[in-house]
Structure formats: C-alpha cells, structure tokens
ZARO-883003 format. One line per 4 residues: number of its first residue (from 1); their letters; for each residue x, z, y of C-alpha. Coordinates in nm, 3 decimals. Example, Ala and Ser with C-alpha at 12.3 -4.5 7.8 and 13.67 -1.06 7.14 Angstrom:
<atoms>
1 = as = 1.230:0.780:-0.450  1.367:0.714:-0.106
</atoms>
This chain:
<atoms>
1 = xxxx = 0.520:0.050:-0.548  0.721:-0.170:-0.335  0.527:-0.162:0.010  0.494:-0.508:0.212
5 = xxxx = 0.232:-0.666:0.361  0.228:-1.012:0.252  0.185:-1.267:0.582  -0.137:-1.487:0.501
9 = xxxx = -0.377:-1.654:0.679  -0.718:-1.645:0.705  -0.905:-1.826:0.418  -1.228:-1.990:0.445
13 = xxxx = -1.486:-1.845:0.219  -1.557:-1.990:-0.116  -1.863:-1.900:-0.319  -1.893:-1.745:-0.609
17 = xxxx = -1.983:-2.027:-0.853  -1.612:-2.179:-0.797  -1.480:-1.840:-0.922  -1.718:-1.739:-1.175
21 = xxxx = -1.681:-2.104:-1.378  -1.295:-2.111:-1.383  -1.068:-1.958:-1.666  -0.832:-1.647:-1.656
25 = xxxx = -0.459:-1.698:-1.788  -0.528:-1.469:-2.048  -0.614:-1.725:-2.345  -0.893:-1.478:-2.455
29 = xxxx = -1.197:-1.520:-2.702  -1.448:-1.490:-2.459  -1.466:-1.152:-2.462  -1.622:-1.183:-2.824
33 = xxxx = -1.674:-0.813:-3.000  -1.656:-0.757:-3.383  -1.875:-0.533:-3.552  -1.892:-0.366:-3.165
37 = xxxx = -1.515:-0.381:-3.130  -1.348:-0.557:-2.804  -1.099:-0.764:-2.913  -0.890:-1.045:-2.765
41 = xxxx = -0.646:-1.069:-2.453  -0.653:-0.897:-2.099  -0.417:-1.021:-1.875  -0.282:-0.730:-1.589
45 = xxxx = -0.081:-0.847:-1.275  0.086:-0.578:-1.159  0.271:-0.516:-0.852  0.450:-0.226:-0.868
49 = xxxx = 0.815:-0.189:-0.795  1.028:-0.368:-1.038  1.312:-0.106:-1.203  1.108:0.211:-1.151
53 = xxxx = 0.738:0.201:-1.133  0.705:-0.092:-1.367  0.825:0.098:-1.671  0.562:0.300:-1.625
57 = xxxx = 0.297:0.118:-1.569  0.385:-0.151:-1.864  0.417:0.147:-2.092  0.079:0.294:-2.022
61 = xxxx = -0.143:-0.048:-1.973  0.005:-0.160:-2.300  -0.115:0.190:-2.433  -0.479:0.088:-2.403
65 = xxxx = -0.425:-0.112:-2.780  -0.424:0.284:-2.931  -0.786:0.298:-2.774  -0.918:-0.064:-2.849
69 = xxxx = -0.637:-0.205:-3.158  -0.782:-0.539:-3.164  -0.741:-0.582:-2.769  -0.354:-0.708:-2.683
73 = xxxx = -0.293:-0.655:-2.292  -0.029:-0.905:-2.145  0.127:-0.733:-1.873  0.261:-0.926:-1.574
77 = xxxx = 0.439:-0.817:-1.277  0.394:-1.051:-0.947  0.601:-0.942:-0.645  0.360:-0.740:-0.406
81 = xxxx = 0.427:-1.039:-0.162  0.348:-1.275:-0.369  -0.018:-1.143:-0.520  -0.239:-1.192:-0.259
85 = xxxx = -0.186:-1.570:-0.197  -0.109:-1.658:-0.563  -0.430:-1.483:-0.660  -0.625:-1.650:-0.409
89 = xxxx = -0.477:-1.965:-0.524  -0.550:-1.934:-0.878  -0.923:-1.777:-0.839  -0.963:-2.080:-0.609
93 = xxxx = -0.842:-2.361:-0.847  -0.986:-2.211:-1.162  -0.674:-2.174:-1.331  -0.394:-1.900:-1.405
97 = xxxx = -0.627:-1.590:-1.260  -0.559:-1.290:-1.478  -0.849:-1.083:-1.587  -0.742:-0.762:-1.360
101 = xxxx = -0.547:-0.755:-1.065  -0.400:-0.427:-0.906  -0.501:-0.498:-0.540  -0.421:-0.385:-0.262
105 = xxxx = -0.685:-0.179:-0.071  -0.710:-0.422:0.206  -0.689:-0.741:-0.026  -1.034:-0.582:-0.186
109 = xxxx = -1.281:-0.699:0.021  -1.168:-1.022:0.121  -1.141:-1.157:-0.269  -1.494:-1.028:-0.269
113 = xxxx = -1.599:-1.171:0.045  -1.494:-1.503:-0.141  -1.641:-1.453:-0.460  -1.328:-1.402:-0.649
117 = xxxx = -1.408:-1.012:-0.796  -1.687:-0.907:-1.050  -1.921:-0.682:-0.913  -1.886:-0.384:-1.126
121 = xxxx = -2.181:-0.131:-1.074  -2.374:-0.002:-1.389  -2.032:-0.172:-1.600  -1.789:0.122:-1.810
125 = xxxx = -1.512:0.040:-1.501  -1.677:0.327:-1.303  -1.717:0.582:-1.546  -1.733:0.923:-1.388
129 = xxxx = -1.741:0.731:-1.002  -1.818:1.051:-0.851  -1.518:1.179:-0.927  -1.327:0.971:-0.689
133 = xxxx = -1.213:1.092:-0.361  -1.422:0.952:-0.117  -1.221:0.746:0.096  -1.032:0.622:-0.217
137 = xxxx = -1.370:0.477:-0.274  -1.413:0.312:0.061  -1.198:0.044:0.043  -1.381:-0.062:-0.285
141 = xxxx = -1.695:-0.129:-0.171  -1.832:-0.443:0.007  -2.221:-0.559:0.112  -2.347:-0.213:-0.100
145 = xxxx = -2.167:-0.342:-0.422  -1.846:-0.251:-0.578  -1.577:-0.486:-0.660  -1.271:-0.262:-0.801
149 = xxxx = -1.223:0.096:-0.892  -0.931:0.337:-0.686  -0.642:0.362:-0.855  -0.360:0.563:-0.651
153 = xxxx = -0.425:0.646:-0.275  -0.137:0.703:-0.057  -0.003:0.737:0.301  0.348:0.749:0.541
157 = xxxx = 0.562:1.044:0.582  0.941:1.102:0.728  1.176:1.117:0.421  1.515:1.278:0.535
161 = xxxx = 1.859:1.387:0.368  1.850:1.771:0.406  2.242:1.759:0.399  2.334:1.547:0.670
165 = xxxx = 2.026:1.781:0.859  2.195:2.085:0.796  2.590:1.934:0.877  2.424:1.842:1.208
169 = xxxx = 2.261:2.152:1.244  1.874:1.993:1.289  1.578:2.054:1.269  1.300:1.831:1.127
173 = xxxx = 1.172:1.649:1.448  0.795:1.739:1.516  0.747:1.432:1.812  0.898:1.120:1.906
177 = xxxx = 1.079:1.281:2.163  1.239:1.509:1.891  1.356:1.236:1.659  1.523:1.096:1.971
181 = xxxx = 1.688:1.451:2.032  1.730:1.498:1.666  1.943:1.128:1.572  2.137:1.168:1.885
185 = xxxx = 2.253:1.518:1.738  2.304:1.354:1.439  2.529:1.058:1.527  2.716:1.308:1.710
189 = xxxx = 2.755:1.534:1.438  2.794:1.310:1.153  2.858:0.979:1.269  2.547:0.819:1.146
193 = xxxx = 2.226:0.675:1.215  1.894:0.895:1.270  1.668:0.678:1.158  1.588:0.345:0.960
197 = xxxx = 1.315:0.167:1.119  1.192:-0.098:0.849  1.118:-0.406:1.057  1.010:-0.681:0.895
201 = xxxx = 0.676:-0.522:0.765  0.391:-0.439:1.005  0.276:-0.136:0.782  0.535:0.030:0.904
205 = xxxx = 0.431:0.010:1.240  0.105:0.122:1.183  0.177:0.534:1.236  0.301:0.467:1.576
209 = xxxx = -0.005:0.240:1.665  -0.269:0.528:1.556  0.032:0.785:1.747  -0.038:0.652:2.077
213 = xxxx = -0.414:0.623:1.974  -0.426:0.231:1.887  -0.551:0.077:1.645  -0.572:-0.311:1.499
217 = xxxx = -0.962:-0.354:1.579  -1.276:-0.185:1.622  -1.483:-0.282:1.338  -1.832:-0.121:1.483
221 = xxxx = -1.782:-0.272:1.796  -1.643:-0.613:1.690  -1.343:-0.567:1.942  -0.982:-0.662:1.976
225 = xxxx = -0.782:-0.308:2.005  -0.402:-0.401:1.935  -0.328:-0.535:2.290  -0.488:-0.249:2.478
229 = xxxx = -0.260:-0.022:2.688  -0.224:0.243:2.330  -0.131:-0.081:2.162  0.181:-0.172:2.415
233 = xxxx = 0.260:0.182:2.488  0.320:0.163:2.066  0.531:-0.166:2.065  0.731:0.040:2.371
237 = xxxx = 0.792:0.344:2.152  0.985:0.115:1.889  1.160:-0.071:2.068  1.275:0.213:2.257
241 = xxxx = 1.406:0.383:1.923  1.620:0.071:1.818  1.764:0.041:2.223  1.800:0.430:2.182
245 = xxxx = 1.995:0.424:1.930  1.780:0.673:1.722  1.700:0.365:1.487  1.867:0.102:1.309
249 = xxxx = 1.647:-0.187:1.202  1.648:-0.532:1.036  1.446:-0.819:1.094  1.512:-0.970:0.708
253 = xxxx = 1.492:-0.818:0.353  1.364:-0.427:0.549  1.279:-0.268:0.211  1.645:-0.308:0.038
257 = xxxx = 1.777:-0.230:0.325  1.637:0.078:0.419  1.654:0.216:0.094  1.983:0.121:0.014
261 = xxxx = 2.131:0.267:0.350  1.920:0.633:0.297  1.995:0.631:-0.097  2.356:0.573:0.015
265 = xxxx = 2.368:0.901:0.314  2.444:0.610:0.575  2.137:0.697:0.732  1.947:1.062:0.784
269 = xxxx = 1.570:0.937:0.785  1.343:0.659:0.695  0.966:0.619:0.701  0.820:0.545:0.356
273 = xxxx = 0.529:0.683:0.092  0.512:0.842:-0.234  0.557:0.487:-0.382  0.933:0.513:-0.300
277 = xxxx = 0.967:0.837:-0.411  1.065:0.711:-0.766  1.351:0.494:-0.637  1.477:0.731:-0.354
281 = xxxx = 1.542:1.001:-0.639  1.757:0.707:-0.824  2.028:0.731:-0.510  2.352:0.873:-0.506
285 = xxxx = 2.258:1.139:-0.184  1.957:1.219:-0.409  2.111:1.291:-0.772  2.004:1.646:-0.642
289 = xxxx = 1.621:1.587:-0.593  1.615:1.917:-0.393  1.818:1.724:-0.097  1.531:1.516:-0.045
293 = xxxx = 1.283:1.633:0.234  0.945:1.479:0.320  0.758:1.641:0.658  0.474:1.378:0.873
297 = xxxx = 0.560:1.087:1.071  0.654:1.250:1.397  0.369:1.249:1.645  0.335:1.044:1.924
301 = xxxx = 0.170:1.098:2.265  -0.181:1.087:2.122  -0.107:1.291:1.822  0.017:1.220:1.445
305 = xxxx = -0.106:0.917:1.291  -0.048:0.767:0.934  -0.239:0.492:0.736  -0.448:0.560:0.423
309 = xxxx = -0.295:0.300:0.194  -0.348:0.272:-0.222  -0.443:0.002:-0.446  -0.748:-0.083:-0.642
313 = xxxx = -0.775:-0.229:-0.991  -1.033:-0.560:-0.908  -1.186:-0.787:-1.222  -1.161:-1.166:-1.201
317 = xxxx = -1.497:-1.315:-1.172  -1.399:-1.571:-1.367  -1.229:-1.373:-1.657  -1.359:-1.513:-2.005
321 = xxxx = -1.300:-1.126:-2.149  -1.513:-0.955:-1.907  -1.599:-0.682:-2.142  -1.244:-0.579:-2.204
325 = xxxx = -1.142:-0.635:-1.899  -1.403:-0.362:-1.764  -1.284:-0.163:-2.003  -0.895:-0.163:-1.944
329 = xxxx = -0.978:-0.096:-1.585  -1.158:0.239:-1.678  -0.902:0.350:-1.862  -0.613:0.299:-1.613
333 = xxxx = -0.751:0.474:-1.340  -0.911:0.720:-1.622  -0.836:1.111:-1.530  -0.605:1.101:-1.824
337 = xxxx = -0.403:0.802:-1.706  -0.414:0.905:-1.329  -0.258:1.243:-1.454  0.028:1.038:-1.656
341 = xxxx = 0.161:0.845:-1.318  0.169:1.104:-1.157  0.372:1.307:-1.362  0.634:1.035:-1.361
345 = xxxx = 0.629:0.843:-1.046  0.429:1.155:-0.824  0.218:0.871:-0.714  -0.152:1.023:-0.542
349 = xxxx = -0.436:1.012:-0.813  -0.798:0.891:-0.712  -0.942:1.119:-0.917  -1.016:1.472:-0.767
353 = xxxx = -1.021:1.648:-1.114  -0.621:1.511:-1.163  -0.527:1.746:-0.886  -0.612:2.059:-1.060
357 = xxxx = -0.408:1.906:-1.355  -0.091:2.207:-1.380  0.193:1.919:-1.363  -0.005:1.753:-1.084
361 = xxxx = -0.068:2.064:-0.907  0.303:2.164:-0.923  0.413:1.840:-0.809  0.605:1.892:-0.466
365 = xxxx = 0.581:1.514:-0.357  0.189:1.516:-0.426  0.100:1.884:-0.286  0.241:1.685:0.064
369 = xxxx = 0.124:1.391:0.056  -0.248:1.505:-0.035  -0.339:1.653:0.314  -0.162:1.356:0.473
373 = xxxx = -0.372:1.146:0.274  -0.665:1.349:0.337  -0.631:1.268:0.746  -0.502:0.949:0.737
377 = xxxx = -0.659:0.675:0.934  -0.871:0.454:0.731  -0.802:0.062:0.791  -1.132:-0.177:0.864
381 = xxxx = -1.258:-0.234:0.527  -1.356:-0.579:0.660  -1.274:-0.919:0.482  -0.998:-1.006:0.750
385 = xxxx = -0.826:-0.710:0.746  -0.537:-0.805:0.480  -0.468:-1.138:0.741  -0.421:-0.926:1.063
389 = xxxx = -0.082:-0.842:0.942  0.040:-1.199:1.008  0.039:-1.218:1.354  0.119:-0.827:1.395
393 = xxxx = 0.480:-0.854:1.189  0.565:-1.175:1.389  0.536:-1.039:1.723  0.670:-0.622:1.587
397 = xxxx = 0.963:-0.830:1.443  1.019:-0.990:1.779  0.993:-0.690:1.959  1.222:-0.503:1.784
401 = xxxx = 1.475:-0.770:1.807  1.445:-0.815:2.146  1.334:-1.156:2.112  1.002:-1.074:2.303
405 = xxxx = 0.904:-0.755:2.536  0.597:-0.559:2.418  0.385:-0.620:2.654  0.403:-0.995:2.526
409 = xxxx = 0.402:-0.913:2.188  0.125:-0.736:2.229  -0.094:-0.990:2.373  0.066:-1.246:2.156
413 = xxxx = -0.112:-1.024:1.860  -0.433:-0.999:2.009  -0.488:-1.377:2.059  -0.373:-1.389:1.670
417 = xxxx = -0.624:-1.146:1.583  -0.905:-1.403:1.815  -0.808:-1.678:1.626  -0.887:-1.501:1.342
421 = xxxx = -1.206:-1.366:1.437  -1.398:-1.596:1.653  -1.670:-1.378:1.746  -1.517:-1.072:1.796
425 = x = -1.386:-1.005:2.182
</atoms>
C-alpha cells in the first residue's frame, strides 16, 4: 500500500436515505440470486500500490468467481489520495460508488457517520468476527454497529541498509539522540544521508508526536492536544533533524522520493510500514533481501511511539448487489485470503488464526511488525479523524521547510483542528 493521507475537509453530514437510494458503478442485477446462486457484478476500488501490491490484490479479488462463477468482480484501483474524496463524492451524488471500498481505518467512521456504509452485523461479511484482533476491530465500529470488516493492520518502523550500517561501523539508533549520532557517523563514513524524513504526509509525523507524548486530540475529553507543549516539543524534534543534517526531506512527491533515494543506497534509513516492504525489496541496494533491516521508530523523550494504521473493506449503502457484495468482503479478509497476502506482500493479517499459519509465522517482516502493531497507539475512531490531517501536513510541511517555526505551526494546527470541531476546546 502506498501510504498518504489524503488532505480533505470536513464534510457536513448527509443521511442515509441520499446514500441508500443512489446506484453503485457496478451495472449489477440487483443483487438477484438464481436457484440460491449470487450472480451479477461487484465493483472493488482498491488502493493499494500500483506495480507491486496491485498484482496481488487483482489476482486474488478476481479469484472470488472460483467460489461464486456467476459473480464477475471489476477490479479498480483509485490512487490512495484520491479515494476518500472521490468516494465521498460519488456516495453523495448517487452515482459511480462501487459496491466495496478498501478504506482506510480512519476514513471508516466518517462514511458511516454520513450514511455512506451498510451496516453489516448478522450479514456473511463477519463470518468468524471473533477471530479478529481486537484493535483491528476498533476502527470498524461506529454508534454499536459495524460498518466494514479489518482487512490488514499495520504500523511504522525504521527501515535501514545494513551495508552502508556496517561500512560506517553503526549501530541501529535506539533514541533520537542516537539517529543524530548515528547519520552524522554515517555522512562521515560514507558520504550520505542518515535519514529520509518523508515530508509532505502528516502520517509520518505521527511517531514523533506520540514520542514526545502528543497526540492529535483527546477524544474522551473533547480536547485539542496537538498544540500542547508535547505537540511543539514534536514539531522541534523534526525540524531539528532536517537543520541537523541527520535528515533529508521534501516538501513535494515524499513517497517517490524517499523510496527511490533508499532503494538506490543514497540514503541509510527511512521511516515506512510493511506496506512498502514489497517495493523496497524491488531496489537495487535490496536485490539481497537480507540487506534490508527493520528495528522501531527511535524513541523520543517520552518513549517509542508508532500509529496503528490498516484498512478496512466498507459496503456501499447504496450498492444494488448487496448480497454479493457482503459476500466478496468475507472472503477477502477470509483466514485463507489473509494468509495469501501475506505470503506475498508480508502485509499484517486481521485474523489471529493467520499468524499461526507456517509461511506467516516464518515471515521475518510480519514476526516484527506484530508486537509493533500490538502497542501501537490507536487513532480517535471519531468521524473527524481522517480531516485532521489537513491542517497537520500544512503546517509539518512548513515546519520542515522552514517556512514557519514550530511553535507557530503548532498553534496554526490547533486552530485547524477548532475549526473543525466546534465544540471541542
């Protein structure tokens, strides 16, 4: 999966009715089953990574017609920047909406907050729903219903070039204060660049919030958290890594850019998830998949902090093959399925019975990332919480620029986040 956070702002909630009377894109029959069968057309937008992920994921979703022959799914893959709006945009017109949308966690419960998802309790979607790790369930739940079903959890970690570690003679860098210690050995050493600070996305900047004991909001509480003195203290400790030197970073196209400069050697470290794992291996430095190293984010003053990230599969309300639709969804995050992606992209399954699987089990990219995922900081599962990113990757690009200081861009956020939620202080 291509990570960004796509920049949107708030939307004003629709009702359900608008939803539930409009038409998917997928041309269907209404759902109609012969003799028992489900036949007709369920339209998938994906939004994996295009060149790596997507081959798998088209493969296995067009699959499903071995389990149901009369059903034909039309894969699509929308740019993970793009699906959130142009979802929105379609459920809200009526028009073009597939029938199941791979969502991201934090999209989840603001298209059901607007009455864009299809409750799915007591439907075949959540067959076996105990099965699901627990806070791979949280994100799918809103006002005691559910509204998609968990299909890969994931978190951040430090990927780094064991090569250009061992020319420089480092070590992996436990704290913030070691990855300054560590790139400065390793320009030194080797001539380049510690680390790769992606900075056009506000995920990114997430582990170093929750470091310095941050976070975005306080849901309980209904409070504004991102400006308080953890929050600046965070925007500080970036900056200070690109004026350093112990980071490069790039205000415009972050994701090709990063990976291009650590697939290439030109830089030792980056900050990424299991979703890159796939296209990091595809690098020159990495033709040896041994030379590639994943330990935690380092920890900041507060501790280590990464976020619990994933996606969801979510059912148009408005889909005129609800039936099938259901259906394809329980078989793509089925234990079977789960167990499939993993082997090929080492992506984190939902399911706890995948992990016993032997090629899961084995899996050196998933046997890491599991107890990361395991303590990861959970993000409000609040309808708002996709649109805080807006204001938060304005003012962390500005910062790291040096187009603001973070003090301001830190306060800059938190009247953002006001605007956004009028009642909250």
């Amino acid at each position: 999966m291509r990570r960004g956070i796509a920049a949107t702002a708030l939307v004003a909630a629709l009702g359900v009715t608008l939803a539930a009377c409009g038409g998917s894109d997928s041309g269907s029959d209404g759902g109609a089953k012969s003799s028992g069968e489900l036949s007709g057309t369920v339209t998938w937008w994906d939004t994996s990574t295009v060149g790596s992920e997507d081959k798998v994921f088209k493969k296995v979703a067009e699959d499903f017609k071995k389990k149901h022959p009369k059903v034909t799914v039309k894969y699509v893959n929308v740019p993970f920047g793009e699906a959130q709006n142009k979802f929105k945009n379609a459920a809200q017109s009526g028009s073009g909406a597939p029938d199941v949308i791979r969502s991201e966690v934090a999209w989840t419960p603001e298209f059901a907050d607007l009455g864009y998802l299809a409750p799915l309790d007591g439907t075949p979607a959540l067959k076996d729903a105990d099965d699901f790790l627990k806070q791979a369930s949280a994100s799918t739940q809103y006002k005691g219903k559910t509204y998609a079903v968990p299909q890969v959890i994931d978190s951040m970690g430090i990927f780094y070039n064991k090569k250009i570690f061992k020319d420089a003679g480092v070590e992996v860098p436990k704290t913030i204060d070691e990855l300054k210690t560590v790139s400065a050995k390793i320009k030194q050493k080797t001539g380049k660049t510690g680390l790769y600070l992606r900075g056009d996305d506000a995920y990114w900047f997430l582990s170093f919030l929750y470091g310095e004991g941050g976070d975005l909001v306080d849901a309980e509480k209904k409070t504004i958290t991102v400006d308080s003195p953890a929050g600046v203290k965070a925007f500080k400790t970036v900056k200070d890594l690109v004026d350093s030197g112990a980071a490069k970073t790039d205000a415009t196209d972050g994701w090709n850019n990063m990976q291009t400069a650590f697939k290439d050697g030109k830089v030792a470290m980056m900050i990424n998830g299991p979703w890159a794992v796939s296209d990091t291996y595809a690098g020159k430095e990495f033709t040896d998949k041994a030379n590639l190293g994943i330990a935690p984010v380092p920890a900041g003053s507060a501790g280590q902090g990464a976020p619990q990230g994933g996606h969801n599969l979510a059912v148009y309300a408005g889909s005129k093959n609800l039936d099938a639709s259901y259906a394809f969804a329980e078989y793509m995050t089925s234990a079977e399925t789960q167990a499939t992606v993993a082997k090929e992209l080492s992506l984190l399954p939902t399911r706890q019975s995948v992990y016993i699987k032997s090629d899961v089990a084995t899996n050196e990219m998933i046997t890491f990332f599991k107890p990361v995922v395991d303590k990861a900081v959970e993000r409000p599962w609040i309808p708002e919480t996709g649109s805080l990113f807006a204001p938060l990757v304005t003012e962390y690009t500005k910062v790291l620029t040096g187009q603001t200081t973070p003090e301001a861009g830190a306060k800059a956020t938190g009247d953002g986040y006001r605007k956004l939620l009028k009642d909250w202080k």
